[in-house]
C-alpha positions in Angstrom: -2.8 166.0 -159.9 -0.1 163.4 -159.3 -2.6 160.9 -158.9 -5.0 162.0 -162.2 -2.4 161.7 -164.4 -1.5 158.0 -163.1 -4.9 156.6 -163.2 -5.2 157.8 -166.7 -6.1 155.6 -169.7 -3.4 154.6 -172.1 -2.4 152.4 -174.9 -3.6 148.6 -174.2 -0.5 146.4 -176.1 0.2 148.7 -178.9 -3.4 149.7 -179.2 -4.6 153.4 -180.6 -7.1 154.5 -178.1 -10.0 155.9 -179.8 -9.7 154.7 -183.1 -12.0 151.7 -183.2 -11.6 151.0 -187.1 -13.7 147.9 -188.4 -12.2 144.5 -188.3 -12.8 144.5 -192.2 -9.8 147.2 -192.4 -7.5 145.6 -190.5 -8.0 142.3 -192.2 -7.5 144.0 -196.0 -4.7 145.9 -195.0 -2.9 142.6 -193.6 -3.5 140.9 -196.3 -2.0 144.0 -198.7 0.9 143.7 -196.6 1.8 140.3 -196.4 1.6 139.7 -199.9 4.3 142.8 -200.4 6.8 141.7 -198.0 6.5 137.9 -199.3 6.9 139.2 -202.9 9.6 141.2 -202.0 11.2 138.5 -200.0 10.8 135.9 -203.0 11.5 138.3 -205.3 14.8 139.3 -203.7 16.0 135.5 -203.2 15.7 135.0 -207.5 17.4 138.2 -208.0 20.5 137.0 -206.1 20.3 133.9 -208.1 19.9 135.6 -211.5 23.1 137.9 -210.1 25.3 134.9 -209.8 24.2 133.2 -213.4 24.5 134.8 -216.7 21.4 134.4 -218.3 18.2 135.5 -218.2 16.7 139.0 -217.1 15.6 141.0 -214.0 12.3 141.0 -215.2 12.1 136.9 -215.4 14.0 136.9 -212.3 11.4 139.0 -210.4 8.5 136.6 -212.3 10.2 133.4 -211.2 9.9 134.6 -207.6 6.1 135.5 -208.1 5.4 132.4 -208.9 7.4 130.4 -206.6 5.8 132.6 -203.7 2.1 131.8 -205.6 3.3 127.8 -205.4 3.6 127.9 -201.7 0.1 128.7 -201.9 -0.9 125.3 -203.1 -1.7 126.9 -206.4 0.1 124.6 -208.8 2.5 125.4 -211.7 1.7 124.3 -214.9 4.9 124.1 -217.0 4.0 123.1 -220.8 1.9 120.1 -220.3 3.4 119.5 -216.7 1.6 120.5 -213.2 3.9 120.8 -210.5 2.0 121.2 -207.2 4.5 120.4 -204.2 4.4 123.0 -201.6 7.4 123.9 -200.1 6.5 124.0 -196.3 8.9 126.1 -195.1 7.9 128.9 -198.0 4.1 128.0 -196.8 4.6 128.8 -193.0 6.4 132.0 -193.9 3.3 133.2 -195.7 1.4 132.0 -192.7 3.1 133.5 -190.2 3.0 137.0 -192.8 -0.5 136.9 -192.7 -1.4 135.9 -189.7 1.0 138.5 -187.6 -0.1 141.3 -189.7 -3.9 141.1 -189.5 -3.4 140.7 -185.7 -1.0 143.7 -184.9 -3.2 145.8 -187.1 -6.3 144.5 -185.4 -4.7 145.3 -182.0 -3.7 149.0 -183.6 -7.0 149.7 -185.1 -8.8 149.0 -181.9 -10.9 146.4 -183.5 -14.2 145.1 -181.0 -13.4 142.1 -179.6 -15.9 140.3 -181.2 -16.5 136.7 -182.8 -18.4 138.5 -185.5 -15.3 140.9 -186.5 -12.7 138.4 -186.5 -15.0 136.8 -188.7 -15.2 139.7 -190.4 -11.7 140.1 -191.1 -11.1 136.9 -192.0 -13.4 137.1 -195.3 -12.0 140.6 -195.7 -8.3 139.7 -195.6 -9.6 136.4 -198.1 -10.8 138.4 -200.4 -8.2 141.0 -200.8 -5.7 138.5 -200.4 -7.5 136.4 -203.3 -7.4 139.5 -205.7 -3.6 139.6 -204.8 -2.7 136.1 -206.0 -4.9 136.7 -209.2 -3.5 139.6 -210.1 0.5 138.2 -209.2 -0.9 135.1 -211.0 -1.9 137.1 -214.3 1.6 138.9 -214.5 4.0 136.3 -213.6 2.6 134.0 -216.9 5.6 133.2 -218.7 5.1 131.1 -222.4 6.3 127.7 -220.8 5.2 128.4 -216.5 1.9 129.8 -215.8 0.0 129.5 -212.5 -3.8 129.1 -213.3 -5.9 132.4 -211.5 -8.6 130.4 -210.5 -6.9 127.9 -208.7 -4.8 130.9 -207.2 -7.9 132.9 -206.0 -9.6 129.5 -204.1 -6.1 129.2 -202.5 -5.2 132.9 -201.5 -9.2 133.3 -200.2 -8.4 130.1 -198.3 -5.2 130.7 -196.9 -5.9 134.5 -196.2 -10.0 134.0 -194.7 -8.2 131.6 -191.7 -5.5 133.3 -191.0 -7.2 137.2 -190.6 -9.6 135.4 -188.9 -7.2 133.6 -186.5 -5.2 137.1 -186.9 -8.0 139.4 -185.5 -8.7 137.2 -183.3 -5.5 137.0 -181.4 -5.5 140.7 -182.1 -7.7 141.5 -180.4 -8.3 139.0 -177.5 -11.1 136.8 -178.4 -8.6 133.5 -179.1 -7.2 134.1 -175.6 -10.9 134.8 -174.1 -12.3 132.0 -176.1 -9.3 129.5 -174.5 -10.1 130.3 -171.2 -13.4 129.5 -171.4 -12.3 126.2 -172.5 -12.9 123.8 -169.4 -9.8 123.0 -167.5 -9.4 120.0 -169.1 -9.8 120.8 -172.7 -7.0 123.6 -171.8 -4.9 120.6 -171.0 -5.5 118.3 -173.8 -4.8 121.5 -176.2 -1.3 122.1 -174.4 -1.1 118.0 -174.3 -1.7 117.8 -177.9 1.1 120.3 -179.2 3.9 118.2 -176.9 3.0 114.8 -178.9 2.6 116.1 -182.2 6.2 118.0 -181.3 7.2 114.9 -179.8 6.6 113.0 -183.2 8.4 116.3 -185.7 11.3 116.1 -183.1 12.1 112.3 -184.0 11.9 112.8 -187.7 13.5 116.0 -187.9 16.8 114.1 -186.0 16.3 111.5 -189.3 16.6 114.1 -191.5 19.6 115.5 -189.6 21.5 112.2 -189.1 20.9 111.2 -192.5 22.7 114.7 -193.6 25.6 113.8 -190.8 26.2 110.5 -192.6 25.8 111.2 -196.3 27.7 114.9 -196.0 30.0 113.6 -198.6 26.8 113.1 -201.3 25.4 116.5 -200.3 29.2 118.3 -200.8 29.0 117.0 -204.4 25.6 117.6 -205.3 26.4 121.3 -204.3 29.8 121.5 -206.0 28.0 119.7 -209.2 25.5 122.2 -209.7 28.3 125.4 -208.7 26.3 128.1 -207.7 29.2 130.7 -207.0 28.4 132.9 -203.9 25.7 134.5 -204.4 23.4 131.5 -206.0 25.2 130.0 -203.0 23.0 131.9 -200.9 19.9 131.1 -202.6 20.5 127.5 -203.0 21.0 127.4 -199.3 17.8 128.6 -198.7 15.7 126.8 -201.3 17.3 123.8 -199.2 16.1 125.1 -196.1 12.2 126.0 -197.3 12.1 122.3 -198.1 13.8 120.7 -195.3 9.6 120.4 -193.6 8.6 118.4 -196.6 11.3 115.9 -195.6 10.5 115.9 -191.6 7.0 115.1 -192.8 8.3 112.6 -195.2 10.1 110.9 -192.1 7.3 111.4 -189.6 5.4 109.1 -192.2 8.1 106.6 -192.3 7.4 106.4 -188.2 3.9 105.6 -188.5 4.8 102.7 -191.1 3.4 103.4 -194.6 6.6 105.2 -195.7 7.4 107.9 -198.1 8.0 108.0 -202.0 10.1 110.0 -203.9 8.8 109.1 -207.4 6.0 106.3 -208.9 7.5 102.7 -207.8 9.4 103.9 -205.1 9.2 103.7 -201.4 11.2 104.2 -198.0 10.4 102.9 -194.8 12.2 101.8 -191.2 13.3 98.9 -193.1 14.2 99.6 -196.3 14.7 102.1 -199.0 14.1 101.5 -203.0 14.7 104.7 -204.3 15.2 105.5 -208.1 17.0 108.9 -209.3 16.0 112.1 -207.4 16.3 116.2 -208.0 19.9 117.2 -207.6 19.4 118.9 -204.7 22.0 118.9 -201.9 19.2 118.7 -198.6 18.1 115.1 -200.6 21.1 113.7 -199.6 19.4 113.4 -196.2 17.2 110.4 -198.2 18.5 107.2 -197.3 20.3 105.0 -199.9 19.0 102.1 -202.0 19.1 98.5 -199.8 17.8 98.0 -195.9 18.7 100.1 -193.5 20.1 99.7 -190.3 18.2 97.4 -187.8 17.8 99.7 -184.9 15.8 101.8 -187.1 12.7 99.2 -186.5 12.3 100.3 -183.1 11.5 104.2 -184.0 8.0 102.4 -184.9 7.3 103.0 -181.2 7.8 106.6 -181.4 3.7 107.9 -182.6 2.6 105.8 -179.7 5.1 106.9 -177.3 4.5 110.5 -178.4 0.5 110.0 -177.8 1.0 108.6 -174.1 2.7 112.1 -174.2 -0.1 114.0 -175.1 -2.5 111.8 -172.9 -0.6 111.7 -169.7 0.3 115.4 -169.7 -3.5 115.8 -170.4 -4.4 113.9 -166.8 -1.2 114.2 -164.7 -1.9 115.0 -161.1 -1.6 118.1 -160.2 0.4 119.8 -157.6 -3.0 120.2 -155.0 -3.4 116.2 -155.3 -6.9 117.1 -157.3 -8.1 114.7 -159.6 -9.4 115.0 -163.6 -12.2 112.6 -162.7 -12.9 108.7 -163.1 -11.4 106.4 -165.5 -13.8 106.5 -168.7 -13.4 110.9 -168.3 -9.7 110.4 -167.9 -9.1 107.8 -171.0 -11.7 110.1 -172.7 -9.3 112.8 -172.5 -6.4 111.3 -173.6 -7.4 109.7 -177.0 -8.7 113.0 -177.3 -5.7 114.5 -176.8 -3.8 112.2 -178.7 -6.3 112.6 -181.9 -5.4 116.2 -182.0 -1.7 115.7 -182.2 -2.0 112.7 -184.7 -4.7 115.7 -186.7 -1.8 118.0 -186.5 0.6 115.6 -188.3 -1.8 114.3 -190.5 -2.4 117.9 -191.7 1.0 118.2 -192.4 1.3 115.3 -194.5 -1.3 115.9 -196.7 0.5 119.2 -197.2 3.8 117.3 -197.7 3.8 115.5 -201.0 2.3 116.5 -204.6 4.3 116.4 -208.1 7.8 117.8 -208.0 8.1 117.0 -211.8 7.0 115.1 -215.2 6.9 111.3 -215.3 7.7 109.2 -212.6 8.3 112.6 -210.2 4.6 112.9 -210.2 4.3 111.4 -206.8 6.4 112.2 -203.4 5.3 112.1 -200.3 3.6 110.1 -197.9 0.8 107.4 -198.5 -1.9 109.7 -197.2 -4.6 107.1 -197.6 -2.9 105.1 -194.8 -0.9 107.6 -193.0 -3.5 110.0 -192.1 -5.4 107.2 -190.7 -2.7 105.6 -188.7 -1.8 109.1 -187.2 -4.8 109.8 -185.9 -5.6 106.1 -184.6 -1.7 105.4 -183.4 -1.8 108.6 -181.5 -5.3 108.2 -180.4 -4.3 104.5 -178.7 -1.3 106.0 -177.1 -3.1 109.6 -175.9 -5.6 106.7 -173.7 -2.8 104.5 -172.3 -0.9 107.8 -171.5 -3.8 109.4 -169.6 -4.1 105.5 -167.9 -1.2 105.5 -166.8 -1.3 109.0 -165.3 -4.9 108.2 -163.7 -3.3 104.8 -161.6 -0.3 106.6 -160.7 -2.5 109.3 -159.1 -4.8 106.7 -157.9 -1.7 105.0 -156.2 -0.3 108.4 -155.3 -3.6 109.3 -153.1 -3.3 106.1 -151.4 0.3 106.5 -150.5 -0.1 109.7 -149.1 -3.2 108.3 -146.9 -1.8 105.6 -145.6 1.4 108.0 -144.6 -1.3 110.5 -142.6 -1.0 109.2 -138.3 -3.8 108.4 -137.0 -5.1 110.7 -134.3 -5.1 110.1 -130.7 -8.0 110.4 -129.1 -7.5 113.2 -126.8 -10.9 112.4 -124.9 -9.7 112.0 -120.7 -9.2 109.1 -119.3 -11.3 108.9 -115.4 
């Protein structure tokens, strides 16, 4: 009896057995519910800011968080004649992370088949539903001077929501961690290799950001005490300044690879110099670096993108514990550019995402020069993911050889008459 009851079947990770709903149900319902808890998060932060002010409504309040949480869609907000279409990053991977965790614990509850075909399938279905969301948010947020545009709002939520219940279901449900194993060993390893150097890269420009708020804590201090925000706005402030803070790692990680950053038509900042005109008022963009050169030292940062792709392409090849080899030189250098152009991909995704308009007139451009900086990602990285994976192929190589010219030779045991 003792032994019946053990080897029954159970719950797999959370899974109800016997269920086995379609992956279309899982995906809608994900998408139902991240929308609710990112409204209700958004929602919330504008209410706390409308409780420390002293004018306005709830009402506006609750419509002023709708359509911030539709802008980190990519939707764009029109305001009069004005299109403001800057995504806040930080607001973007929270809807990200919304979407794509729910669709993937509901697909794991529902017992969805592990299946290509129903992630898939629950990718268009958590689009879709997602789509009509936005549409609908989109219709009742319109205020007589800010309005988001539904169309634009149903391409982006049917975007956004189709890859991640798709990627959602998938994980869900297995067939991400299936479909990655079937990977060949060394396209595991340029995956893994391609998350250190594009991490590698963020790392730098994040300490950038953070220095730059070290020395210039003064500026920030005043910027908040000029705008006074009293607790509660206090609160909110702090975490409109944190929902941005990506935009400027990005901003930085473009400054790395050379082209720079802009923070409004006619301006630019690089390793070398900063011409900056007047910015938003907003504490975190104290972190941007004042008008004049910059320090010297700065200039060698340059290195950094390649540095980080010999990351990506060494840890790609390194030898591996059993002494076994990836292959000959053209597989190994293969694998590290290849490596290496997936991490620079990762950055360059972000920088598209980075910039946009932030206001009217010269404010119409921030962000990175994408037309060189996506390039030069990819490329830079590229270079430094093949002389990476070299130098990890020679060191083997030279390794090998070490170890057998260390090996004795063998006496000959045969008998001696």
């Amino acid at each position: 009896m003792t032994e019946t009851l053990r080897s029954a079947p159970g719950p797999v990770r959370g899974r109800l057995v016997g269920v086995g709903r379609p992956g279309w149900a899982a995906g809608a319902t994900g998408a139902l519910l991240a929308a609710a808890i990112g409204l209700l998060l958004c929602g919330g932060l504008t209410v706390v800011v409308w409780l420390s002010g002293e004018g306005g409504t709830a009402g506006g309040a609750l419509r002023g968080g709708a359509i911030g949480w539709l802008a980190a869609h990519g939707t764009g907000v029109a305001v009069g004649s004005t299109v403001i279409n800057a995504i806040p990053l930080g607001l973007l991977a929270l809807v990200v992370v919304l979407l794509h965790g729910a669709v993937s614990r509901l697909a794991a509850a529902y017992g969805v088949s592990s299946s290509v075909r129903e992630a898939v399938i629950a990718g268009l279905a958590c689009g879709t539903a997602y789509a009509v969301v936005l549409v609908l948010v989109a219709w009742w947020s319109a205020l007589a001077a800010v309005q988001v545009e539904p169309l634009r709002a149903a391409f982006a939520g049917f975007l956004l929501g189709a890859l991640c219940g798709t990627t959602g279901c998938a994980q869900g449900t297995g067939v991400a961690r299936r479909q990655y194993l079937a990977l060949p060993v060394l396209g595991r390893a340029a995956l893994r290799g391609a998350m250190l150097g594009a991490a590698v890269v963020l790392a730098v420009a994040a300490l950038l950001v953070l220095g730059g708020l070290v020395v210039r804590l003064d500026a920030a201090g005043a910027l908040w005490s000029g705008l006074n925000p009293g607790v509660l706005g206090g609160v909110g402030l702090l975490l409109v300044c944190v929902l941005v803070l990506p935009n400027l790692v990005l901003w930085n990680a473009a400054a790395l690879l050379g082209p720079g950053y802009a923070v409004g038509t006619g301006t630019s900042v690089t390793l070398t110099s900063s011409g900056l005109g007047a910015v938003p008022a907003l504490p975190v963009l104290a972190a941007l670096p004042p008008v004049g050169p910059r320090p010297e030292w700065l200039v060698v940062l340059a290195v950094v993108p390649l540095l980080a792709g010999a990351v990506a392409g060494y840890s790609t090849v390194a030898p591996r514990p059993d002494g076994a080899r990836v292959g000959t030189l053209r597989t190994v250098l293969t694998a590290g550019a290849g490596s290496g152009a997936l991490a620079g991909s990762a950055v360059a995704v972000g920088l598209l995402l980075s910039g946009g308009a932030i206001g009217p007139g010269r404010l119409g451009h921030t962000g990175p020069d994408v037309g060189l900086a996506v390039p030069l990602s990819i490329v830079v990285l590229a270079v430094g993911g093949a002389v990476g994976a070299a130098a990890a192929h020679y060191r083997g190589r030279r390794g090998a050889d070490d170890a057998a010219s260390a090996v004795p030779d063998t006496p000959d045991s045969t008998p001696v008459d």
